[in-house]
PDB file of N, H, CA, C and O in Angstrom:
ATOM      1  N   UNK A   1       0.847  -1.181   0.000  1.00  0.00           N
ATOM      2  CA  UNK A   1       0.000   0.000   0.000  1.00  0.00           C
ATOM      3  C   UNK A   1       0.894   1.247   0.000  1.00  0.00           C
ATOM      4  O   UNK A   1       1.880   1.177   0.734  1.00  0.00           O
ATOM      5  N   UNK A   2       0.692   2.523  -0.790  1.00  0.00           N
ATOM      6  H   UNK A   2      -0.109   2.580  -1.386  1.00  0.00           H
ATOM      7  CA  UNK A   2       1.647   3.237  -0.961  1.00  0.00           C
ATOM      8  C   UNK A   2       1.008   4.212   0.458  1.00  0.00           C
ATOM      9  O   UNK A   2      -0.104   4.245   0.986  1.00  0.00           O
ATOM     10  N   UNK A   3       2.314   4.947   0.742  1.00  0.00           N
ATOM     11  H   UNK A   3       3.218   4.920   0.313  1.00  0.00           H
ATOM     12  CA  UNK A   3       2.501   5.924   1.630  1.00  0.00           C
ATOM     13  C   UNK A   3       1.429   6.828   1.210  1.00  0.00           C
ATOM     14  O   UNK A   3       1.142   7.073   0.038  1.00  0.00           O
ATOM     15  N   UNK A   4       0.727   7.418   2.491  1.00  0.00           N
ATOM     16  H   UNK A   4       0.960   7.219   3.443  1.00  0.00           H
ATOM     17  CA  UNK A   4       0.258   8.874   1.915  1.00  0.00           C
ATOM     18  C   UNK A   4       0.983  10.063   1.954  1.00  0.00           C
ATOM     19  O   UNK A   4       1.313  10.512   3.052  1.00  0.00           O
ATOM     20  N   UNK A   5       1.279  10.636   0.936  1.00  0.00           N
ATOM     21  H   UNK A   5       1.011  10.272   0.044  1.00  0.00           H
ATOM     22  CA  UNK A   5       2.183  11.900   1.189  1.00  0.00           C
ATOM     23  C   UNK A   5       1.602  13.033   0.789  1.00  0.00           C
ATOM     24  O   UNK A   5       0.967  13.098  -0.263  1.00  0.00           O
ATOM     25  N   UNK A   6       1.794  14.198   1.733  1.00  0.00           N
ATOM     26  H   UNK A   6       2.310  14.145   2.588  1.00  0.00           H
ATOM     27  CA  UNK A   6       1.007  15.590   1.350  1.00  0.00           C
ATOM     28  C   UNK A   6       1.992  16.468   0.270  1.00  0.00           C
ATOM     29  O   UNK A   6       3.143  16.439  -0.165  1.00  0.00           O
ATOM     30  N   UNK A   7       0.902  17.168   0.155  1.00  0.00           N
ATOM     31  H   UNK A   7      -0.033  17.192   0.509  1.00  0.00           H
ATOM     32  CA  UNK A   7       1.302  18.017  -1.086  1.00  0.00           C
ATOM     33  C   UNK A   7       1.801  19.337  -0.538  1.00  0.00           C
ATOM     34  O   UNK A   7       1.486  19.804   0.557  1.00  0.00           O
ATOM     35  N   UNK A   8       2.572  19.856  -1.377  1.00  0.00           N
ATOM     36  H   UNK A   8       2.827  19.477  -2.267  1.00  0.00           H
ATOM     37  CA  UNK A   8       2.762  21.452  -0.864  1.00  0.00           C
ATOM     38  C   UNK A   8       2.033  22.257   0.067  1.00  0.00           C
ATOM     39  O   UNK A   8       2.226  22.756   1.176  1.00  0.00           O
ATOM     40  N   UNK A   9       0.871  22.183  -1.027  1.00  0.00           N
ATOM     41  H   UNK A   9       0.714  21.778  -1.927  1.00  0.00           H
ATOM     42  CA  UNK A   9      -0.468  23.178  -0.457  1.00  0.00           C
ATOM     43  C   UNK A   9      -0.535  22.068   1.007  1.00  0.00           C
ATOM     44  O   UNK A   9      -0.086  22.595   2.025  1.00  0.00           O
ATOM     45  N   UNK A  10      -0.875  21.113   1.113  1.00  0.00           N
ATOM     46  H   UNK A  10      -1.239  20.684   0.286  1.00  0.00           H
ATOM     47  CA  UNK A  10      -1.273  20.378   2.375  1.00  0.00           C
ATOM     48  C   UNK A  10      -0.091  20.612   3.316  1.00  0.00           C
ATOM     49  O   UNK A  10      -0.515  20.682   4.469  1.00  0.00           O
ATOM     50  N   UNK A  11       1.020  20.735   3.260  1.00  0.00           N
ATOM     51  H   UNK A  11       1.364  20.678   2.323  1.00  0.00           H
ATOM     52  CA  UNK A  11       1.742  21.306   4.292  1.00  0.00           C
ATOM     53  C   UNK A  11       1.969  22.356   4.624  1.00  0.00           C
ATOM     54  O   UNK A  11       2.153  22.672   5.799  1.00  0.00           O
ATOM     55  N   UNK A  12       2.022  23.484   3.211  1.00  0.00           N
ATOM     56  H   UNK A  12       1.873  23.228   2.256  1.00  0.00           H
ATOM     57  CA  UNK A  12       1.639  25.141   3.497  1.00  0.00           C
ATOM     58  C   UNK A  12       0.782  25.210   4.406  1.00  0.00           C
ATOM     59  O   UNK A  12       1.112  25.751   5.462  1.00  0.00           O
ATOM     60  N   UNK A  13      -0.642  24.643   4.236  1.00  0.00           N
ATOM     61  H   UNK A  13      -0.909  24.203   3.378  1.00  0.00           H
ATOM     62  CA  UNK A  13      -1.828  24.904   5.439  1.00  0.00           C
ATOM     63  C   UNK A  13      -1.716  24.844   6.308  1.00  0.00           C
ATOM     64  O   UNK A  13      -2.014  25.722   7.117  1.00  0.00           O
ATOM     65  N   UNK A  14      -0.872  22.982   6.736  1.00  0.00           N
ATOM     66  H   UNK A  14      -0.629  22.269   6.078  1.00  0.00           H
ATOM     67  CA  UNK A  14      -0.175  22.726   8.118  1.00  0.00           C
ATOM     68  C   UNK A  14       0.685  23.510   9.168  1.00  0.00           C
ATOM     69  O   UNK A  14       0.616  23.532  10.397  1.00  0.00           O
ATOM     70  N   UNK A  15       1.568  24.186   8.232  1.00  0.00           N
ATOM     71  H   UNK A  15       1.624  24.168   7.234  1.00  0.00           H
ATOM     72  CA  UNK A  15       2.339  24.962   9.029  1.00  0.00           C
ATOM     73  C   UNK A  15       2.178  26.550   8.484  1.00  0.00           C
ATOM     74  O   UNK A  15       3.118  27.268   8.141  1.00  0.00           O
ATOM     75  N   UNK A  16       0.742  26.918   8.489  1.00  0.00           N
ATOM     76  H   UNK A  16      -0.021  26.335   8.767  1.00  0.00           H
ATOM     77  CA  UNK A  16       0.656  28.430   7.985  1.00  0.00           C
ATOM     78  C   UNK A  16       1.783  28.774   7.037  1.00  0.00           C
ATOM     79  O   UNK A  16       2.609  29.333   7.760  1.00  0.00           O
ATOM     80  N   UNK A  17       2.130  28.748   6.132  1.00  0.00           N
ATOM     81  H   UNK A  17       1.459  28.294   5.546  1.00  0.00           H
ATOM     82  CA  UNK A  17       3.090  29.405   5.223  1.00  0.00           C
ATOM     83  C   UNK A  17       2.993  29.173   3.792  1.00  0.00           C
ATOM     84  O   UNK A  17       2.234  28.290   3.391  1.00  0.00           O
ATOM     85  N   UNK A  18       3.665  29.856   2.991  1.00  0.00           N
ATOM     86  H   UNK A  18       4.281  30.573   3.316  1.00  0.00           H
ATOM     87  CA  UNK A  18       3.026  29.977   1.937  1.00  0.00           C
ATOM     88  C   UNK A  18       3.497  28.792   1.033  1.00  0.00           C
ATOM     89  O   UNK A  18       4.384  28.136   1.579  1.00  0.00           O
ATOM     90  N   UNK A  19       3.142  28.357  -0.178  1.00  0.00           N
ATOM     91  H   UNK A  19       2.421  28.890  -0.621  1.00  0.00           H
ATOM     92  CA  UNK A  19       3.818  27.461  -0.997  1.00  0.00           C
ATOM     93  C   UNK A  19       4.788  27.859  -1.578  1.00  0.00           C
ATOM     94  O   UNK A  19       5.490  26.972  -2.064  1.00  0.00           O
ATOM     95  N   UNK A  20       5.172  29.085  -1.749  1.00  0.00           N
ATOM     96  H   UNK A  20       4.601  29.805  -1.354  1.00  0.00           H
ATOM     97  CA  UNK A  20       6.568  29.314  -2.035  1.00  0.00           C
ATOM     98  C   UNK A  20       7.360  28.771  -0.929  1.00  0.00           C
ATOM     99  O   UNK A  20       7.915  27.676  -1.020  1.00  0.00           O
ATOM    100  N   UNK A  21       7.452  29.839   0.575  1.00  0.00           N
ATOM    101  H   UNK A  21       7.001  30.729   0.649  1.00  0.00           H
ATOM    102  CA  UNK A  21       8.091  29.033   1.449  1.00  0.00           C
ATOM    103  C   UNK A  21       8.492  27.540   1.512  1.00  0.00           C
ATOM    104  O   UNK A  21       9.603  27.012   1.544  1.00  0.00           O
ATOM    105  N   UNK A  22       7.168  26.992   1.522  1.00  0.00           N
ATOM    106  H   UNK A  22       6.265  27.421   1.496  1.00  0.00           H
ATOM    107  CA  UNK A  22       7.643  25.667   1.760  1.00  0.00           C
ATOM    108  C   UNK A  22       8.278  24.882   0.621  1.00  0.00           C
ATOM    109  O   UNK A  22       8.681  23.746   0.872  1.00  0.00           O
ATOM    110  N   UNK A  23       8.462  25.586  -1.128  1.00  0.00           N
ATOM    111  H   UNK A  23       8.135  26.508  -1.332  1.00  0.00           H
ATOM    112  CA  UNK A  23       9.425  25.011  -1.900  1.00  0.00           C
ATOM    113  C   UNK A  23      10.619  25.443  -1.587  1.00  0.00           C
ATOM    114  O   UNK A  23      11.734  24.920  -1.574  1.00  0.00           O
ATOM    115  N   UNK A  24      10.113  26.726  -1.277  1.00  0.00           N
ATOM    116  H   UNK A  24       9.207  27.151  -1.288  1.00  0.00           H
ATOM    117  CA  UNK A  24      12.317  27.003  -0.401  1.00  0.00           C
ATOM    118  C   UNK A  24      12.735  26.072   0.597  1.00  0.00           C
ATOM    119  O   UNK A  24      13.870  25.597   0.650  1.00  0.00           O
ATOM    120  N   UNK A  25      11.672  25.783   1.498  1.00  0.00           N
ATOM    121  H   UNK A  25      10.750  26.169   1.455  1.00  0.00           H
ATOM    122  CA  UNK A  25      12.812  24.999   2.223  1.00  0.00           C
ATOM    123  C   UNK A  25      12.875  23.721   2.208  1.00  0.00           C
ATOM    124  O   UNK A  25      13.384  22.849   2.912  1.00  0.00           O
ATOM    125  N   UNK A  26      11.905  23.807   0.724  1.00  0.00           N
ATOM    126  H   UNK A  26      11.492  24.515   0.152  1.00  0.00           H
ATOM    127  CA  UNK A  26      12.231  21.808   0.256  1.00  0.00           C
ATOM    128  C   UNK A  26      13.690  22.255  -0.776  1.00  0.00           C
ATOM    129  O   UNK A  26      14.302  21.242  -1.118  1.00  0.00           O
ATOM    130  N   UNK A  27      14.051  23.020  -1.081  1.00  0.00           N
ATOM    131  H   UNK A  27      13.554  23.843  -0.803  1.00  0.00           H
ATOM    132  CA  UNK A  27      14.775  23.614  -1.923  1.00  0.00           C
ATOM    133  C   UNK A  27      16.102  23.608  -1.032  1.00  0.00           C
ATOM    134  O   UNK A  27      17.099  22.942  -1.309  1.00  0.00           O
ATOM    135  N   UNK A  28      16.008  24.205  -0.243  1.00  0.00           N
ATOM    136  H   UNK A  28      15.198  24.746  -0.018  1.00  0.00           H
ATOM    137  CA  UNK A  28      16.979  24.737   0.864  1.00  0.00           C
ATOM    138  C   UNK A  28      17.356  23.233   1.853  1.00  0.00           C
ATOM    139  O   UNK A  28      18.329  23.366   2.595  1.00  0.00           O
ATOM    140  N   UNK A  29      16.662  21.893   1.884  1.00  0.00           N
ATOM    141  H   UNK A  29      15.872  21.785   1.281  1.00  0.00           H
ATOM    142  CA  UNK A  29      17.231  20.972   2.367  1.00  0.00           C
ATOM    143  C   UNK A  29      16.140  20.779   3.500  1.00  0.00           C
ATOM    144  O   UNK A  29      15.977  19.588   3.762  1.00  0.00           O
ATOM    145  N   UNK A  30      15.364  21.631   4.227  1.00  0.00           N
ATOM    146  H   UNK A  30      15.496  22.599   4.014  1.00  0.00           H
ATOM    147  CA  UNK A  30      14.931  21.837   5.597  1.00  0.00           C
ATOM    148  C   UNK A  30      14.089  20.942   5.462  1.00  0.00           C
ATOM    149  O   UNK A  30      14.318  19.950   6.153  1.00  0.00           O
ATOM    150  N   UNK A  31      13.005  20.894   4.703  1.00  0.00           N
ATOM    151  H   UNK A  31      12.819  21.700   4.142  1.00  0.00           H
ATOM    152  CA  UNK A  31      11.967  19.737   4.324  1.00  0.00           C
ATOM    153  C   UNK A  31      12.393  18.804   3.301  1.00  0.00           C
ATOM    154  O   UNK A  31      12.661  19.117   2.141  1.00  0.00           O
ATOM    155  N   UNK A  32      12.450  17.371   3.912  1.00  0.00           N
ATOM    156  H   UNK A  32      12.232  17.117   4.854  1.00  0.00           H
ATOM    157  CA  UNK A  32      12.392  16.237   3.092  1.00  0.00           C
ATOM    158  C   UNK A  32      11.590  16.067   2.353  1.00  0.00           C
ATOM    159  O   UNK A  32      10.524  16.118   2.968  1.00  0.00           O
ATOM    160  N   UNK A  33      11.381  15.832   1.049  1.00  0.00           N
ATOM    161  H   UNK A  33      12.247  15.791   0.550  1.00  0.00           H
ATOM    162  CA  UNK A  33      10.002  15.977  -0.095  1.00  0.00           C
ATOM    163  C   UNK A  33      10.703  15.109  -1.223  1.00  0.00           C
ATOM    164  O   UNK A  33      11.753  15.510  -1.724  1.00  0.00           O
ATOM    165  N   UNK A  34      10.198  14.080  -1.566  1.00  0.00           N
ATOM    166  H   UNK A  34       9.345  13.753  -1.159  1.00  0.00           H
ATOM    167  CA  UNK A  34      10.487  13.469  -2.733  1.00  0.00           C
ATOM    168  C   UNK A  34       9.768  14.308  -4.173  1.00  0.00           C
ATOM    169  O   UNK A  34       9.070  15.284  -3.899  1.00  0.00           O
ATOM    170  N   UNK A  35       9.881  14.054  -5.217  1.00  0.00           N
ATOM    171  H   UNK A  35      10.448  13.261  -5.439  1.00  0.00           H
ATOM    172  CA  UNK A  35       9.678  14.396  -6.161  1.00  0.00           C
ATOM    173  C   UNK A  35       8.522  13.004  -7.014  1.00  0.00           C
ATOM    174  O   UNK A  35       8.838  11.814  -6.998  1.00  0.00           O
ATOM    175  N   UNK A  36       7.586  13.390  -7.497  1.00  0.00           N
ATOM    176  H   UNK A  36       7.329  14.357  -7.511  1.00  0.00           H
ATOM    177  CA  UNK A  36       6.476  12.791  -7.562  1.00  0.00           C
ATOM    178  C   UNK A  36       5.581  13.449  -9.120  1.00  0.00           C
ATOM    179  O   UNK A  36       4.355  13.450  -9.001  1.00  0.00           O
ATOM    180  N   UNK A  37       5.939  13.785  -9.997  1.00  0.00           N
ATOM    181  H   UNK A  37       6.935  13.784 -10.093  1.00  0.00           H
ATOM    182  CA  UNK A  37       5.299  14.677 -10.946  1.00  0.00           C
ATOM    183  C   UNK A  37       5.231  15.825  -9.953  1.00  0.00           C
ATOM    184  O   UNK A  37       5.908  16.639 -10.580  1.00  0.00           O
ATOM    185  N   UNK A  38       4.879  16.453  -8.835  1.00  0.00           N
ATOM    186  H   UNK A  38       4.329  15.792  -8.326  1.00  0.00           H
ATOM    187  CA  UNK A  38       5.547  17.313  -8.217  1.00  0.00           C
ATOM    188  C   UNK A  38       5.809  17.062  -7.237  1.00  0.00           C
ATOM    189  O   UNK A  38       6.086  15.865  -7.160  1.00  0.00           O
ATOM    190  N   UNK A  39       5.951  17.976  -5.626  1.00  0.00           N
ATOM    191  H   UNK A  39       5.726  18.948  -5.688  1.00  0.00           H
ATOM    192  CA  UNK A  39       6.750  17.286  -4.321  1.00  0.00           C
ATOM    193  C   UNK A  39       5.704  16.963  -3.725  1.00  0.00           C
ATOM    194  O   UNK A  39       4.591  17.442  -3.939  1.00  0.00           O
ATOM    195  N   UNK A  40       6.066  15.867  -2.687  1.00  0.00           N
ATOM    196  H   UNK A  40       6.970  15.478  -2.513  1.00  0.00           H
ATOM    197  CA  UNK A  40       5.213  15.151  -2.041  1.00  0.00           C
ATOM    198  C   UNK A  40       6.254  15.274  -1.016  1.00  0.00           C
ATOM    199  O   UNK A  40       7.417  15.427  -1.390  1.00  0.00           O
ATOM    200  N   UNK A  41       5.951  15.221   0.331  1.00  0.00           N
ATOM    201  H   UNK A  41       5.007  15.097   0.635  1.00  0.00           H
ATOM    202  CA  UNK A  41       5.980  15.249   1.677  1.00  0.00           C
ATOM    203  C   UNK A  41       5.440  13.948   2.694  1.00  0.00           C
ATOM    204  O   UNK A  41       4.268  13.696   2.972  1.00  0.00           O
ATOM    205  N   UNK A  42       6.372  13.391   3.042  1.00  0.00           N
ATOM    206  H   UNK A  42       7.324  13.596   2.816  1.00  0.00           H
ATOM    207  CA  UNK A  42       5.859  12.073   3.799  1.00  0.00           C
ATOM    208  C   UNK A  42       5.562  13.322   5.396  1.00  0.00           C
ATOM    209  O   UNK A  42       6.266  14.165   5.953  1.00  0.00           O
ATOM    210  N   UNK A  43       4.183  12.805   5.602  1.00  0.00           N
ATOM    211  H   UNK A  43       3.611  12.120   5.150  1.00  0.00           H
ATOM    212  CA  UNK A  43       4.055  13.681   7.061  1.00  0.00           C
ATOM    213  C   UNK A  43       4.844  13.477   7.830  1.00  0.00           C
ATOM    214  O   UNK A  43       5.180  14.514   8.401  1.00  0.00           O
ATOM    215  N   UNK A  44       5.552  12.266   8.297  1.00  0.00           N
ATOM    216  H   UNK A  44       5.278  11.423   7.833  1.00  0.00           H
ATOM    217  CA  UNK A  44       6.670  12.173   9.444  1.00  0.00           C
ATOM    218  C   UNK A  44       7.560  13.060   8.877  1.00  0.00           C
ATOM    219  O   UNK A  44       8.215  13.665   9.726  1.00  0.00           O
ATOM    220  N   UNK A  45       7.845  13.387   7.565  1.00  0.00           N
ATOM    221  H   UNK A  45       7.313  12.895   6.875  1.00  0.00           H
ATOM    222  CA  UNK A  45       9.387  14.162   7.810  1.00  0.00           C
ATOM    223  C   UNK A  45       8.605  15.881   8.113  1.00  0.00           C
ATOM    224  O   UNK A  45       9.295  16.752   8.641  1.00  0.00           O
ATOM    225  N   UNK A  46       7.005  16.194   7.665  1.00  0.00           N
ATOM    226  H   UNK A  46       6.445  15.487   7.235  1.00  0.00           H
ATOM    227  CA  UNK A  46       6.896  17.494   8.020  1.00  0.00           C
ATOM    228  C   UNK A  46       6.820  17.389   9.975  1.00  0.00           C
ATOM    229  O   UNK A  46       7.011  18.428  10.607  1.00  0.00           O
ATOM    230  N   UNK A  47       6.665  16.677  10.379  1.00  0.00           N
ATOM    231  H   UNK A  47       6.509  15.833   9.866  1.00  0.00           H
ATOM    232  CA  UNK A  47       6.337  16.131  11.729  1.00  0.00           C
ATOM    233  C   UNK A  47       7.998  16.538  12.316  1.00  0.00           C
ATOM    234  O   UNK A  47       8.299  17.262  13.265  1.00  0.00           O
ATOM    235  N   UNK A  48       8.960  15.729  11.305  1.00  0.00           N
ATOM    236  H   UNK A  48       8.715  15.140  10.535  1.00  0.00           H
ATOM    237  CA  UNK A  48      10.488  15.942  12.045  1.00  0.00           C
ATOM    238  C   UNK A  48      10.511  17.589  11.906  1.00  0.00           C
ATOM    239  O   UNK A  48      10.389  18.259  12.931  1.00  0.00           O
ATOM    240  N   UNK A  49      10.676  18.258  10.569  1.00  0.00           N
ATOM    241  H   UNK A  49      10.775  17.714   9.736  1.00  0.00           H
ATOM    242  CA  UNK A  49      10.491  19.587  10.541  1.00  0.00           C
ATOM    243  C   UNK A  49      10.069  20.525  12.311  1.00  0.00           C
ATOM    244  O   UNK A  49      10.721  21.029  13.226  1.00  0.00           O
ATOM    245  N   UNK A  50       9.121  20.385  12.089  1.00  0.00           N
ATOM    246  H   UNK A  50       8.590  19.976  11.347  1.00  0.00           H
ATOM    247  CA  UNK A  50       8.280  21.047  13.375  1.00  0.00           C
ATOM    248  C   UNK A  50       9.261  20.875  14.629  1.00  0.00           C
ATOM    249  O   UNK A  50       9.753  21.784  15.298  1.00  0.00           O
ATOM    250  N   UNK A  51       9.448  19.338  14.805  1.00  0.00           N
ATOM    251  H   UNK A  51       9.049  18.600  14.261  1.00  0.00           H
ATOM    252  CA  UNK A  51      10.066  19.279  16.105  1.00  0.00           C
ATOM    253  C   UNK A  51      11.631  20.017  15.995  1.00  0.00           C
ATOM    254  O   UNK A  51      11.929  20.814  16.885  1.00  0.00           O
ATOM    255  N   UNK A  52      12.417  19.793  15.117  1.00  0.00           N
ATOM    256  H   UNK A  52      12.175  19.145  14.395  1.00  0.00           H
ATOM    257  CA  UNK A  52      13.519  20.626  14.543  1.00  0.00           C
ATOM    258  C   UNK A  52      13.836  21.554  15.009  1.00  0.00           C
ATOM    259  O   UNK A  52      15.015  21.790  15.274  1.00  0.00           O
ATOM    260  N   UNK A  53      12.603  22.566  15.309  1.00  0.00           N
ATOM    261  H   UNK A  53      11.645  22.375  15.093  1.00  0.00           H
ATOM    262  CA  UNK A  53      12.449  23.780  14.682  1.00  0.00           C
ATOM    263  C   UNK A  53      11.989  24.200  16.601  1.00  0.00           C
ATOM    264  O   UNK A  53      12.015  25.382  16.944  1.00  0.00           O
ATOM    265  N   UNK A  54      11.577  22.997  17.727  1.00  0.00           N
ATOM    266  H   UNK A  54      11.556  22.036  17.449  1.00  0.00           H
ATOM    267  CA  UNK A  54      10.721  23.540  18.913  1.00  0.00           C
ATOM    268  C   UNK A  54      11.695  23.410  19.752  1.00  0.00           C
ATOM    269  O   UNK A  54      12.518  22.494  19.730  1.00  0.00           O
ATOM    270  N   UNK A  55      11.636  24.744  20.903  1.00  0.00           N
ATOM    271  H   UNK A  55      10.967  25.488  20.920  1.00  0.00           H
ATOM    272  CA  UNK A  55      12.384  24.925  22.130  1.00  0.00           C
ATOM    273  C   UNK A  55      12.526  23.873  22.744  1.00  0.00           C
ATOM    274  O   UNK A  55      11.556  23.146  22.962  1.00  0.00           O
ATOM    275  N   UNK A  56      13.681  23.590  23.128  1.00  0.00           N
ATOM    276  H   UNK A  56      14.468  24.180  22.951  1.00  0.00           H
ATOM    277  CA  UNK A  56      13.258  22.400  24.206  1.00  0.00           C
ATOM    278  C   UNK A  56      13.345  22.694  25.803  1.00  0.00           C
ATOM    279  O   UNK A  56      13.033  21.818  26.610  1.00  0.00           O
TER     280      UNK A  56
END
């Protein structure tokens, strides 16, 4: 059964930001995103993102 992976727009929403942003920082390395006819996002790696990113 294949993975579900979100789309740009579905992680833009997730983390308020725009779809540019979030091709920069699939661009920039920060978000893991395979390439799919366009990027796809396995939620655990937007999930690693977030935590990445929180105070501890």
């Amino acid at each position: 059964m294949p993975k579900a992976y979100l789309t740009v727009r579905d992680a833009a929403k997730q983390l308020e930001l725009t779809e540019y942003r979030v091709r920069q920082l699939i661009r920039e390395g920060q978000i893991r995103a395979t390439k799919i006819k366009q990027w796809r996002i396995a939620p655990e790696d937007l999930v690693e993102f977030v935590r990445a990113r929180t105070n501890k």
